[in-house]
Gaussian input, Z-matrix of N, CA and C with variables (Angstrom, degrees):
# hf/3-21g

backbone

0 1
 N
 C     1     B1
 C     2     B2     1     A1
 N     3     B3     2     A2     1     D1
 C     4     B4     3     A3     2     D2
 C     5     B5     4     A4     3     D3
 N     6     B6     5     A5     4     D4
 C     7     B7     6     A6     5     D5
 C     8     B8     7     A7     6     D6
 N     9     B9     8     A8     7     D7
 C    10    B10     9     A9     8     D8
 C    11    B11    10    A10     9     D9
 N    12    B12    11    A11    10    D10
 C    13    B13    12    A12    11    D11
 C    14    B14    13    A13    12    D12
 N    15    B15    14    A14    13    D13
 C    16    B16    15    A15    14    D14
 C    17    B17    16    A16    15    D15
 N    18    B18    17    A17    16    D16
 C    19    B19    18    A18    17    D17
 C    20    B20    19    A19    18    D18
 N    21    B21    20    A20    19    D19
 C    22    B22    21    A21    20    D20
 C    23    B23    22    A22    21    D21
 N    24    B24    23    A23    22    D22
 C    25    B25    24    A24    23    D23
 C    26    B26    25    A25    24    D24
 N    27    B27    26    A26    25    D25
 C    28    B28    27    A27    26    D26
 C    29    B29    28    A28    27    D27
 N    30    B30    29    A29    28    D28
 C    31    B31    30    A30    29    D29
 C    32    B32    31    A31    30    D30
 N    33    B33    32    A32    31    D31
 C    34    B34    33    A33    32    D32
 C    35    B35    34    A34    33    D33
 N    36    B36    35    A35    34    D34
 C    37    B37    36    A36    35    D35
 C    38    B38    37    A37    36    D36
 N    39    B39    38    A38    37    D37
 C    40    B40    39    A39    38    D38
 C    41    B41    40    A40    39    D39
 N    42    B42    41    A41    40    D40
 C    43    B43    42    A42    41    D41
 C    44    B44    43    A43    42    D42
 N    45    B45    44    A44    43    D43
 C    46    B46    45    A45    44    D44
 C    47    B47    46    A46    45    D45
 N    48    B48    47    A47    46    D46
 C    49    B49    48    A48    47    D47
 C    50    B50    49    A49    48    D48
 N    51    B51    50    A50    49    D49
 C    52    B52    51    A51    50    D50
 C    53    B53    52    A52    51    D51
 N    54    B54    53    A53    52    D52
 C    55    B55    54    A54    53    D53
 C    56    B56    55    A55    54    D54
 N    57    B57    56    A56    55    D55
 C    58    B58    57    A57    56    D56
 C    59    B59    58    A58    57    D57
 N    60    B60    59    A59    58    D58
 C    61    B61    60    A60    59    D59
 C    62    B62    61    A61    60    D60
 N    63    B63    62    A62    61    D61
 C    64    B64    63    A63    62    D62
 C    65    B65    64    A64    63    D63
 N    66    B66    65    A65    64    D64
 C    67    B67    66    A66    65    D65
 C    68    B68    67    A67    66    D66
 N    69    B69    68    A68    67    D67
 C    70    B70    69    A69    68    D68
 C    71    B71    70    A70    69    D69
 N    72    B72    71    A71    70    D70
 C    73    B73    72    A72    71    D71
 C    74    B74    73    A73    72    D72
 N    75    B75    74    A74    73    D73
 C    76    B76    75    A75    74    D74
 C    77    B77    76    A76    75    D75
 N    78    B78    77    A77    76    D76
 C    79    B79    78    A78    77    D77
 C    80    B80    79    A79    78    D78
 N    81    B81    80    A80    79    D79
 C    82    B82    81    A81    80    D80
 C    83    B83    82    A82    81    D81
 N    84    B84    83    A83    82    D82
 C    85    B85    84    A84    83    D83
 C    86    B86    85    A85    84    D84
 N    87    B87    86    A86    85    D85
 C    88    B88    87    A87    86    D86
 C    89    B89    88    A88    87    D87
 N    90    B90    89    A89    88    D88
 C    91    B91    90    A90    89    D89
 C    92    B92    91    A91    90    D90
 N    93    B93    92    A92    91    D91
 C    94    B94    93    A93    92    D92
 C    95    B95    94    A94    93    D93
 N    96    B96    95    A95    94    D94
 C    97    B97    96    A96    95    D95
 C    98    B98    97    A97    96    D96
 N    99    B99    98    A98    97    D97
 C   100   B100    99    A99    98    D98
 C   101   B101   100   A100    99    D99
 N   102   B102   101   A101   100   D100
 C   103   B103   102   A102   101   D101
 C   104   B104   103   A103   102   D102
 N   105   B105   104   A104   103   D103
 C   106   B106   105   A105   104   D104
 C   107   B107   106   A106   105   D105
 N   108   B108   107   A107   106   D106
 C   109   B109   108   A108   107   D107
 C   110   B110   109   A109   108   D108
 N   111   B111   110   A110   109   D109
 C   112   B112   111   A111   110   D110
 C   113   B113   112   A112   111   D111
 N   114   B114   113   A113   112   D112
 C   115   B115   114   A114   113   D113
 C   116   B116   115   A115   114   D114
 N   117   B117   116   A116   115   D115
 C   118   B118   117   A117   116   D116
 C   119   B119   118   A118   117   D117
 N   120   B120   119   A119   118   D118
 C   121   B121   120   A120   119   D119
 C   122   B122   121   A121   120   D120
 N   123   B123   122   A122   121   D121
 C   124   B124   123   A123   122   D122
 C   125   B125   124   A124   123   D123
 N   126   B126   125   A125   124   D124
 C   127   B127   126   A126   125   D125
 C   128   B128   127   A127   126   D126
 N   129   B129   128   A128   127   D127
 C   130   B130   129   A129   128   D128
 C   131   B131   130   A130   129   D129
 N   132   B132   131   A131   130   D130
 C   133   B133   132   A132   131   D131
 C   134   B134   133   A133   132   D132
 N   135   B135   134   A134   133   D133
 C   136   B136   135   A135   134   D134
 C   137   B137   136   A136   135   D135
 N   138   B138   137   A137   136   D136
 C   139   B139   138   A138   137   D137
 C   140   B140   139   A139   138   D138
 N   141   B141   140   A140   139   D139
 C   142   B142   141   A141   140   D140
 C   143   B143   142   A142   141   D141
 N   144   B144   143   A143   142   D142
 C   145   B145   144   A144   143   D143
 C   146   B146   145   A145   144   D144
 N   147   B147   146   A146   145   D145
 C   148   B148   147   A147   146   D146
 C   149   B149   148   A148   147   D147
 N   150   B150   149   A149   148   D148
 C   151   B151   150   A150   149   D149
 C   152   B152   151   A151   150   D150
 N   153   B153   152   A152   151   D151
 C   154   B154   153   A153   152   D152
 C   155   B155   154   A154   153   D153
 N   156   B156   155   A155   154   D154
 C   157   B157   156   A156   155   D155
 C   158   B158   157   A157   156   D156
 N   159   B159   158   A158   157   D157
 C   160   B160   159   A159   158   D158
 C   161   B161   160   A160   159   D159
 N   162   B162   161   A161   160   D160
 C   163   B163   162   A162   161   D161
 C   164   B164   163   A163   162   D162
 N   165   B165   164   A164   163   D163
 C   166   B166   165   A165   164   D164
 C   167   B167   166   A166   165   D165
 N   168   B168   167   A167   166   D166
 C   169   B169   168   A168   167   D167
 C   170   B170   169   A169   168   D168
 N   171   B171   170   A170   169   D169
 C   172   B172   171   A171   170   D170
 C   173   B173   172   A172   171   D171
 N   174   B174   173   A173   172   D172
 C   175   B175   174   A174   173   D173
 C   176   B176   175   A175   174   D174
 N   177   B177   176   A176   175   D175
 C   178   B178   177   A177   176   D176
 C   179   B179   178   A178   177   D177
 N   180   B180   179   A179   178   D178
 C   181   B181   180   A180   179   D179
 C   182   B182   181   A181   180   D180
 N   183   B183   182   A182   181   D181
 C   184   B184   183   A183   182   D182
 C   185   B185   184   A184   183   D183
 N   186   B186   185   A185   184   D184
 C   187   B187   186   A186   185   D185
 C   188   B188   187   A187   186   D186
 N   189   B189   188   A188   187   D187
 C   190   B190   189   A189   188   D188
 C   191   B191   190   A190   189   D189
 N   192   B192   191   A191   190   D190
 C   193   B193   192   A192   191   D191
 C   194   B194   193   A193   192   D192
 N   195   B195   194   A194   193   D193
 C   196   B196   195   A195   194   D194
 C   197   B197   196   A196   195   D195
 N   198   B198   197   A197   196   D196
 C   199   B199   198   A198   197   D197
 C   200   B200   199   A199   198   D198
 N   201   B201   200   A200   199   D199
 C   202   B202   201   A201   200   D200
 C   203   B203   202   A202   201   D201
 N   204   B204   203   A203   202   D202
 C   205   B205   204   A204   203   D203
 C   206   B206   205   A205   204   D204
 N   207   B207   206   A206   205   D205
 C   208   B208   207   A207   206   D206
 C   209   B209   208   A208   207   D207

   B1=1.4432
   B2=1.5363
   B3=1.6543
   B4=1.9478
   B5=2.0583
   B6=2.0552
   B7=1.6604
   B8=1.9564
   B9=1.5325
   B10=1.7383
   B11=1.5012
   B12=1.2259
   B13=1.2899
   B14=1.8825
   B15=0.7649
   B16=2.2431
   B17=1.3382
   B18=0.7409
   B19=1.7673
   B20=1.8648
   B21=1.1048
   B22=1.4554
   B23=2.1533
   B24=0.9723
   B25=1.8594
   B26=1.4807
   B27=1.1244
   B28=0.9526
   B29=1.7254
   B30=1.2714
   B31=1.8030
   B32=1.4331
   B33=1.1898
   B34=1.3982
   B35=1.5460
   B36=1.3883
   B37=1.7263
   B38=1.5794
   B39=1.1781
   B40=1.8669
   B41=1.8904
   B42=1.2044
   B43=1.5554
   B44=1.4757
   B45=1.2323
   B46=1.2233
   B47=1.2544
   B48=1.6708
   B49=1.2511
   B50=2.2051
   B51=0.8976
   B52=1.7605
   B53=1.4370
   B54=1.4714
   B55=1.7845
   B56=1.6105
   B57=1.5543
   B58=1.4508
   B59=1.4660
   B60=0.8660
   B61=1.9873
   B62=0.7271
   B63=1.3446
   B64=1.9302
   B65=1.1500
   B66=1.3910
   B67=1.6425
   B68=1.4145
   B69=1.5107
   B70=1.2520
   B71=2.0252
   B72=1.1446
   B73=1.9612
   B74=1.7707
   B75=1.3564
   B76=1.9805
   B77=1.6011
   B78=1.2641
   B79=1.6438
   B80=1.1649
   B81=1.4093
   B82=1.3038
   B83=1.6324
   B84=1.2533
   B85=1.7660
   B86=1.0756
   B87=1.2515
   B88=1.2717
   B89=1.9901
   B90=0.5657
   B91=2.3226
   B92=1.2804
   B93=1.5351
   B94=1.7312
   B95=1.0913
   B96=1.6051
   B97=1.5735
   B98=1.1544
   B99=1.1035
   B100=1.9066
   B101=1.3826
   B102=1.0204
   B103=1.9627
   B104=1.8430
   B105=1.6729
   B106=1.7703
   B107=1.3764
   B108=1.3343
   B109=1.7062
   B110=1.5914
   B111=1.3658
   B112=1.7208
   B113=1.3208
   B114=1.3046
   B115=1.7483
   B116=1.3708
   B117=1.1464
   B118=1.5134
   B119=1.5673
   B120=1.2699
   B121=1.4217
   B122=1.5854
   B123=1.6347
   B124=1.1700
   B125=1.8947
   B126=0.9854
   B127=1.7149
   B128=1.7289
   B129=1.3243
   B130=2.0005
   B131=2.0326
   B132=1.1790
   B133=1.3538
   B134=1.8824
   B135=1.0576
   B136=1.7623
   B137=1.4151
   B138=1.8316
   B139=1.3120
   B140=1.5676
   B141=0.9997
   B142=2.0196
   B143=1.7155
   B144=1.5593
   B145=1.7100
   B146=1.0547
   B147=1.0453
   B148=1.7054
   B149=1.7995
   B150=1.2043
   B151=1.3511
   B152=1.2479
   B153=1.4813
   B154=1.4594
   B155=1.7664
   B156=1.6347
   B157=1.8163
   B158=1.5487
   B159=1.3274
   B160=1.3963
   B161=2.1890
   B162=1.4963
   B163=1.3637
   B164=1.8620
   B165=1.0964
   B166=1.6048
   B167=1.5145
   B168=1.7622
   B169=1.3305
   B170=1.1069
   B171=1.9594
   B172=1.2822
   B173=1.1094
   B174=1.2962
   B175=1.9892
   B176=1.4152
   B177=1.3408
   B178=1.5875
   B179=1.2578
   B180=1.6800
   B181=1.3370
   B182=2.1026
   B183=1.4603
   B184=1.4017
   B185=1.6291
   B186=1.3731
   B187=1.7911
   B188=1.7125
   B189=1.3782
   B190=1.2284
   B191=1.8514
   B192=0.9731
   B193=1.4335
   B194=1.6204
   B195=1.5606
   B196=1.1795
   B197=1.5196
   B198=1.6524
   B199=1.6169
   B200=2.0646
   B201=1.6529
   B202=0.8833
   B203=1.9928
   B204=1.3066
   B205=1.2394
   B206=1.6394
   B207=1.2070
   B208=1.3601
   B209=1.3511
   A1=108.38
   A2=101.70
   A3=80.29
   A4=77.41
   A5=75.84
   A6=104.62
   A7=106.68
   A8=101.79
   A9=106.59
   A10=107.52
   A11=119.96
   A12=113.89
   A13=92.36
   A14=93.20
   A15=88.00
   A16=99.74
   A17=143.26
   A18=124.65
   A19=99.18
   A20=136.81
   A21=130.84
   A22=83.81
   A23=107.84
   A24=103.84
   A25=106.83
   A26=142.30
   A27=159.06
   A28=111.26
   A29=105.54
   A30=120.47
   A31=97.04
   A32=135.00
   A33=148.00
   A34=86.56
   A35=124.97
   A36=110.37
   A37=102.98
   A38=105.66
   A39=112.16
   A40=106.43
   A41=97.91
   A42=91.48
   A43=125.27
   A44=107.52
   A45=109.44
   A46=135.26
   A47=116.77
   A48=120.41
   A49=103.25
   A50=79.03
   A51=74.24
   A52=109.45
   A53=108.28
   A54=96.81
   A55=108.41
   A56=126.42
   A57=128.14
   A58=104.49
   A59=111.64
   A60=116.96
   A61=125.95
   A62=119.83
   A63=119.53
   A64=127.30
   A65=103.41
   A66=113.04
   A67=111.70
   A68=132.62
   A69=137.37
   A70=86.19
   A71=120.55
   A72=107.20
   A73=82.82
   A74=111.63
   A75=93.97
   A76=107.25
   A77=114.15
   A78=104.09
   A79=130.36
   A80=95.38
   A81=91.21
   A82=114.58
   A83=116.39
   A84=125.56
   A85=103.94
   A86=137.80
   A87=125.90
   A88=118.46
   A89=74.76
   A90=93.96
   A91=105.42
   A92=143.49
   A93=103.86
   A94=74.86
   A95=177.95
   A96=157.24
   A97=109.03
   A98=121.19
   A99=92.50
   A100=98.60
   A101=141.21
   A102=134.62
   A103=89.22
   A104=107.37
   A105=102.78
   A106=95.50
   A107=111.22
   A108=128.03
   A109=86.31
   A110=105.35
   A111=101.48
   A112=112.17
   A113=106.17
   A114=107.24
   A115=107.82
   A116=139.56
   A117=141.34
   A118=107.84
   A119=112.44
   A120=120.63
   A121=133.25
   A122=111.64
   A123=124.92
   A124=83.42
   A125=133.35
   A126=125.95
   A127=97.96
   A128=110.16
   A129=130.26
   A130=81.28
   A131=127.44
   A132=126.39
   A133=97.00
   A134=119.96
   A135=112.01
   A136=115.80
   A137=107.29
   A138=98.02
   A139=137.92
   A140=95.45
   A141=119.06
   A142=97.01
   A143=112.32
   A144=94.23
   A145=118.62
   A146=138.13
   A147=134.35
   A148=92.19
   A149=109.66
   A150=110.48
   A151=115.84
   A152=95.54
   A153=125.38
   A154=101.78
   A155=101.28
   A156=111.02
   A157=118.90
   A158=114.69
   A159=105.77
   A160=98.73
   A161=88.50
   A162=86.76
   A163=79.83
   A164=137.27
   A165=113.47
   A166=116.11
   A167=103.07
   A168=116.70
   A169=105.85
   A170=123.40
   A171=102.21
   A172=153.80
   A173=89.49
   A174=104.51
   A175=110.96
   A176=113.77
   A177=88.54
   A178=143.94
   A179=99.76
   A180=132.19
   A181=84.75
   A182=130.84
   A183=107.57
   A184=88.56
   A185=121.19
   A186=107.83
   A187=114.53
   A188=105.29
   A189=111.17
   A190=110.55
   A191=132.35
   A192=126.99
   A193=103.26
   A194=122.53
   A195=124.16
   A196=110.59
   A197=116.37
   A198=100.08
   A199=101.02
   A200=86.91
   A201=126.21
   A202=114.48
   A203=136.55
   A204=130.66
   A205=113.65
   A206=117.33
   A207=133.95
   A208=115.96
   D1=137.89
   D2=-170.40
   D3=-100.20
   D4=-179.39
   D5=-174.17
   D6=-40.14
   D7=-50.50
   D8=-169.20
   D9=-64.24
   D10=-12.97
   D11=-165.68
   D12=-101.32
   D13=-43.79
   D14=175.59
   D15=-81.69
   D16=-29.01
   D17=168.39
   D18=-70.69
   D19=-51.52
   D20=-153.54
   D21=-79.55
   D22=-23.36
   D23=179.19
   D24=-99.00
   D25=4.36
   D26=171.46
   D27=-85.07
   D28=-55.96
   D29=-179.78
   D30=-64.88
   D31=-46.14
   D32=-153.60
   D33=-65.62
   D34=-25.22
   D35=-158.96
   D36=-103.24
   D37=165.63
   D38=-175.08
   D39=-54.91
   D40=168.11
   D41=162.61
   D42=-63.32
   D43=-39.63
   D44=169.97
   D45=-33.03
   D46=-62.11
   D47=-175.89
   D48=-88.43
   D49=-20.25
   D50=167.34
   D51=-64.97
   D52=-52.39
   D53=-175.64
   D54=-61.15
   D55=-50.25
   D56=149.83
   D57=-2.85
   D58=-86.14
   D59=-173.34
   D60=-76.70
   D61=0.64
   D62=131.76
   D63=-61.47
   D64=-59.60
   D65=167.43
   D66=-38.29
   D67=-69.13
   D68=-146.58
   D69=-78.03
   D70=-33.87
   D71=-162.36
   D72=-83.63
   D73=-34.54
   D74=-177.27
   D75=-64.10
   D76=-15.51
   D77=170.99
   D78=-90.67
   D79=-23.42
   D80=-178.22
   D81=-87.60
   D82=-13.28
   D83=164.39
   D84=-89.59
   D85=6.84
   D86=154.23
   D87=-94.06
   D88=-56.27
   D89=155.11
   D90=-58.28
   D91=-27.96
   D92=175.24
   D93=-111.51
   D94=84.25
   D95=26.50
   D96=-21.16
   D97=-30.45
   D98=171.19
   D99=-111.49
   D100=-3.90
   D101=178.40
   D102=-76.00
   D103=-38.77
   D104=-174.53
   D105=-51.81
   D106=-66.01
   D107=-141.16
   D108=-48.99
   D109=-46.37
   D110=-158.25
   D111=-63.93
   D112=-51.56
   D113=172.55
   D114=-51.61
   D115=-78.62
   D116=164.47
   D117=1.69
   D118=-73.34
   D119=174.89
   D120=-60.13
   D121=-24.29
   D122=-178.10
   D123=-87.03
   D124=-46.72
   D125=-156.71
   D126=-66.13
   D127=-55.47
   D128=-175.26
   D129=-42.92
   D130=-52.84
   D131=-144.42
   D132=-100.33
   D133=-10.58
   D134=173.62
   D135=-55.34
   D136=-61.60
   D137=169.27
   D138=-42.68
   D139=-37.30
   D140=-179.67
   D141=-57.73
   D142=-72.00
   D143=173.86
   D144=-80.62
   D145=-21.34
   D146=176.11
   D147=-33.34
   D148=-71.07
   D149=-148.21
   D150=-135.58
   D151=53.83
   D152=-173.91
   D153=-157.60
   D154=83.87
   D155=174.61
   D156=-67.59
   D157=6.19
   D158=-164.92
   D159=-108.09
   D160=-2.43
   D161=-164.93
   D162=-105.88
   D163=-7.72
   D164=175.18
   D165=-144.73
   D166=50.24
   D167=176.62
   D168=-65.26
   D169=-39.94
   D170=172.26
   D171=-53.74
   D172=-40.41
   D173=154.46
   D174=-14.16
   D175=-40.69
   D176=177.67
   D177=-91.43
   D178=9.83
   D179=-160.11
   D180=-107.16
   D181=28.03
   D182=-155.45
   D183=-112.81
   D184=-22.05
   D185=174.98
   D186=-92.74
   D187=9.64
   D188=-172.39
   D189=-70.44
   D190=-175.73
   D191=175.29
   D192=-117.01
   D193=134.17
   D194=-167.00
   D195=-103.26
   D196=130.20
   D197=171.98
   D198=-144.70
   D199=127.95
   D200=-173.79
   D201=-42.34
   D202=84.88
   D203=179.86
   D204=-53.07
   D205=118.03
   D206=178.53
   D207=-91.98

């Protein structure tokens, strides 16, 4: 379906469900903008722990059992 043909079927519907399908396309461009950003940011940062031990010593502390000091 091209763009002119879902906008001209789009008008055809109440206000209601038009604002609906704003809502649902503003979420969903808002959800793969931050799934990008994150990947983006997790890739810039692999090299950094890959081969950088001082940033994931804890790691070895990760099957351990954790208890909370009160």
């Amino acid at each position: 379906m091209e763009t002119n043909e879902i906008i001209k079927a789009i008008t055809k519907l109440p206000i209601n469900k038009r604002m609906l399908i704003i809502e649902k396309t503003l979420k969903t461009i808002r959800e793969s903008e931050s799934k990008k950003k994150m990947e983006d940011s997790a890739k810039s940062l692999y090299d950094d722990y890959s081969g950088n031990t001082e940033l994931t010593e804890f790691t070895l502390l990760d099957g351990e059992s954790f208890y909370e000091a009160r």
